[in-house]
C-alpha positions, 0 to 999 in steps of 0.5 A, spaced: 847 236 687 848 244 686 842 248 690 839 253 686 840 260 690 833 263 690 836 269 692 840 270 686 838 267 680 836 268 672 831 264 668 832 259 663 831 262 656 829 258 649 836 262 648 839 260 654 837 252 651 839 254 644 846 256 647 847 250 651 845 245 646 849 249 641 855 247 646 854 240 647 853 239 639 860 243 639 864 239 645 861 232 641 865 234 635 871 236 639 872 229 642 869 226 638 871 227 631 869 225 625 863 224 627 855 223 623 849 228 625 846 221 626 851 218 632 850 226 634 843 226 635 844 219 640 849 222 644 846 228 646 839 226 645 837 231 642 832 231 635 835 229 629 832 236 626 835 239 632 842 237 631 842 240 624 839 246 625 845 247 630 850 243 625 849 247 619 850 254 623 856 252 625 858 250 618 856 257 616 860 260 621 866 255 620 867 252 626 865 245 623 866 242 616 864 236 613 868 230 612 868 224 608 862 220 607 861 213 611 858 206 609 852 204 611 850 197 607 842 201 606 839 207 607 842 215 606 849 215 608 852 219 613 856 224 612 862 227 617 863 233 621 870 235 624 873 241 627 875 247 622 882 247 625 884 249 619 880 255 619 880 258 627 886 259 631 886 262 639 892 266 641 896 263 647 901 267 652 904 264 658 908 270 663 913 269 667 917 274 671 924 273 666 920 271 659 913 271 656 911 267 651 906 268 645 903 262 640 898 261 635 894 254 636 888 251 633 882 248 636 885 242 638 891 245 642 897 244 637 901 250 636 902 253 629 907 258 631 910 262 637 915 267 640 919 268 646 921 276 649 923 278 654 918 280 660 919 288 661 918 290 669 915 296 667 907 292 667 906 298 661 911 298 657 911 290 657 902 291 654 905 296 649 910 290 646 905 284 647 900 287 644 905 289 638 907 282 637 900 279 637 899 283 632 904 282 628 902 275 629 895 275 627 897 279 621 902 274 619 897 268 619 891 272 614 889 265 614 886 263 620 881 266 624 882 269 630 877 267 636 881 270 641 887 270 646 888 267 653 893 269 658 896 266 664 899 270 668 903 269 675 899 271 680 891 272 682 886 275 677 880 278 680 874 275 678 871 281 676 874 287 674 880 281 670 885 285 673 892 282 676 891 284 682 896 280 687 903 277 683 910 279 688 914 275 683 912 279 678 911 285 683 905 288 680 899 290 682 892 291 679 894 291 672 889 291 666 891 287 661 884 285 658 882 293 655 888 295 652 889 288 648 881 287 646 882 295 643 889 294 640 887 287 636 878 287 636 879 280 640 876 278 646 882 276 652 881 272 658 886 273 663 887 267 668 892 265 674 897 260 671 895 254 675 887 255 674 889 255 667 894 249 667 887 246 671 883 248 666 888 245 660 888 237 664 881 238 663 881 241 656 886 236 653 890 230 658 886 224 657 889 221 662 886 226 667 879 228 662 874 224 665 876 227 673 872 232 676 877 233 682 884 235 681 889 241 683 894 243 678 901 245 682 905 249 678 913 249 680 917 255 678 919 262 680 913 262 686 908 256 687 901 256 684 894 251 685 889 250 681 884 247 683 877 244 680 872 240 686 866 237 681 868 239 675 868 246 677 874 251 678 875 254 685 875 261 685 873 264 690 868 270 692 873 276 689 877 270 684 884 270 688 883 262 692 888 258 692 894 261 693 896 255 698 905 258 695 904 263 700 901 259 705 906 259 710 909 252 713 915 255 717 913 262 721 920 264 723 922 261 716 926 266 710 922 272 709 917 271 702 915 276 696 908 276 699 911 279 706 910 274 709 915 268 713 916 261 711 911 260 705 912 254 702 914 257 695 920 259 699 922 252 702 919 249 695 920 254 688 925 254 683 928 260 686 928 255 693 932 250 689 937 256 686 938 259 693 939 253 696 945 251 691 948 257 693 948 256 700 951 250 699 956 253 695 958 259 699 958 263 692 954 266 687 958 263 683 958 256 680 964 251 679 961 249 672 959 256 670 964 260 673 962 267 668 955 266 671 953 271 677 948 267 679 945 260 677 938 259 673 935 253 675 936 250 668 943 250 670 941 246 677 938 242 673 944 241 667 949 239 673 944 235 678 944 231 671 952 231 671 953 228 677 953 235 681 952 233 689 951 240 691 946 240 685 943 235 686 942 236 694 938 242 692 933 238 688 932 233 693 931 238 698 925 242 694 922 235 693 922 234 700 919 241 701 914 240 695 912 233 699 911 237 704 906 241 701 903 237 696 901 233 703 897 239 705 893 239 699 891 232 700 889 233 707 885 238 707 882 237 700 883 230 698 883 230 690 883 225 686 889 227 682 895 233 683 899 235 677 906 238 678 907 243 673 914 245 671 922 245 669 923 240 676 918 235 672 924 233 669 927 230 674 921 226 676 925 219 677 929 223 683 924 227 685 918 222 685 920 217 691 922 223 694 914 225 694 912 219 696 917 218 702 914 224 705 906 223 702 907 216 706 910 220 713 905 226 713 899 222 711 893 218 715 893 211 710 886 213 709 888 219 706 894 217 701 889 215 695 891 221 691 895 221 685 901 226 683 902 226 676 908 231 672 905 235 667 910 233 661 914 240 660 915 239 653 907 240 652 909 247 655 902 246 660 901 253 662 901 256 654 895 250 654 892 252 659 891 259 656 889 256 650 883 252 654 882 260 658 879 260 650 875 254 649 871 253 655 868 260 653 865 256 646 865 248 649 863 249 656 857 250 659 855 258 660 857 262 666 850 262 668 843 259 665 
């Protein structure tokens, strides 16, 4: 039970009610579309009259529309609700390091179109593009409604001001994406670490993990992040930066990090691990497959681990085992009920997957390994998803305060 903070607390409104309500009847239609007033109105425990009020609203506002009408062998016939996917859209960006990724999806998270461009390493000139290309975007879609855009990002976002304020692998420091693309596009923006956003996705959208209410999101690529949702709730800490266990350090006399510290476990487990690695092992920047290629990306890592590449494969079974490593102090200290690994490396998952476990079962007491680790599939592309939930929750969820 959470205790209400009496030195800090607002009181409940009729509006803050209506509010509520209007969300739960929202979230309903979502999960459980098409569905009638009649079986809204049981589910909620709201009154009929409630229910309509509500759902006539929405369907003023295009949120909903009314579907076909059911069968019922007396009595009025019920008639159906549905999302308006048609109508209402969410504009998604996911930003790496090397590539960011702009989309437009629906309501239900299916993808109507997107884009990819090259992330620019001046953090102006890259929101000076990206507001450029949304636009373009949206103009390009006049059919559909805009509620807003979502934007992960590989790093730490303070939790009020909405600032990137902690990203080595992008080497950024306190950038604002959030003013000039609400100025430039009239949309609300909300801006998320990667991992709290793939967190929030695997709530929003994964049936398999939607019914959990304690799981961490491992994302896997140039630096490692963690998401982590404890009761339902994400974690985020007094200032918003909590979870940032990819700079935790496991080794202190270990390779020096982007954070400035040593042996972090983004360093030992990341997809640059596994491209430094290869390269050690290789004695060159050069790769025997890709001879015109200074240094290899972690798509080629992949593509020769695949064709049968010792070296190759070593490097990937090497950040298994550091990922297991890591994913061991994760249940230790938290012990969640689920952790889903979020990356290009989850494509190796037959190789990696016994890995884990191997370690997982070296590291941990055996009343504490009775946490699941799940890959995301990376076709779904779970971080663009997430950005998309960054959106969502802000109609479906439950209001930050009440």
């Amino acid at each position: 039970m959470r205790k209400i903070d009496l030195t800090s607390f607002s009181i409940a409104t009729s509006e803050t009610a209506r509010n509520i309500n209007r969300r739960i009847v929202l979230d309903l239609i979502r999960t459980r579309q098409p569905i009638s007033r009649a079986d809204l109105a049981r589910l909620s425990g709201l009154q009929r009259s409630t229910i309509s009020l509500i759902a006539d609203q929405l369907i003023e506002e295009q949120w909903i529309t009314q579907g076909a009408f059911g069968h019922l062998p007396r009595g009025r016939k019920p008639r159906f609700l549905h999302l308006n996917v048609e109508r209402a859209g969410i504009i998604g960006v996911n930003v790496r390091p090397t590539k960011t990724t702009i989309a437009l999806a629906n309501l239900n998270a299916r993808f109507i179109a997107h884009e990819t461009f090259t992330t620019a390493a001046d953090p102006d000139q890259f929101i000076q593009e990206l507001s450029n290309r949304v636009s373009v975007l949206i103009n390009s879609h006049p059919e559909i409604f805009c509620e807003g855009i979502g934007i992960s990002v590989p790093g730490r976002v303070n939790l009020m001001s909405k600032e990137l304020i902690f990203a080595p692998n992008l080497g950024w420091q306190n950038v604002n994406f959030k003013t000039p693309l609400e100025r430039s596009t009239g949309l609300p923006v909300e801006v998320e670490n990667a991992a709290n956003a793939c967190a929030l996705a695997e709530i929003w959208f994964e049936r398999r993990t939607g019914g959990v209410r304690d799981l961490i999101a491992v994302t896997i690529s140039e630096g490692i992040g963690t998401g982590i949702i404890v009761n339902g709730q994400l974690v985020r800490g007094t200032t918003g930066i909590a979870g940032e266990f990819g700079h935790v350090s496991i080794n202190e006399n270990g390779p020096q990090c982007k954070c400035g510290n040593r042996g972090c476990w983004e360093v030992y487990a990341s997809n640059e691990a596994a491209i430094d690695e290869y390269v050690r092992a290789t004695s060159s920047g050069r790769t025997r497959k890709h001879p015109s290629i200074d240094k290899p990306t972690f798509e080629d890592i992949l593509y020769l681990a695949e064709q049968g590449d010792v070296k190759a494969i070593e490097a990937i079974e090497h950040m298994a085992h550091y990922l297991g490593i890591g994913l061991a102090m994760l249940i230790t200290g938290i012990a969640p009920s689920v952790i889903v690994l979020i990356g290009e490396v989850t494509r190796a998952w037959e190789r990696i997957n016994p890995i884990i476990k191997r370690v997982l079962e070296e590291r941990l007491p055996s009343n504490q390994n009775g946490t699941q680790v799940l890959p995301a599939e990376d076709i779904l592309q779970p971080r663009l998803r997430g950005s998309i939930a960054l959106i969502l929750q802000k109609h479906f969820g439950a209001p930050a305060t009440a």
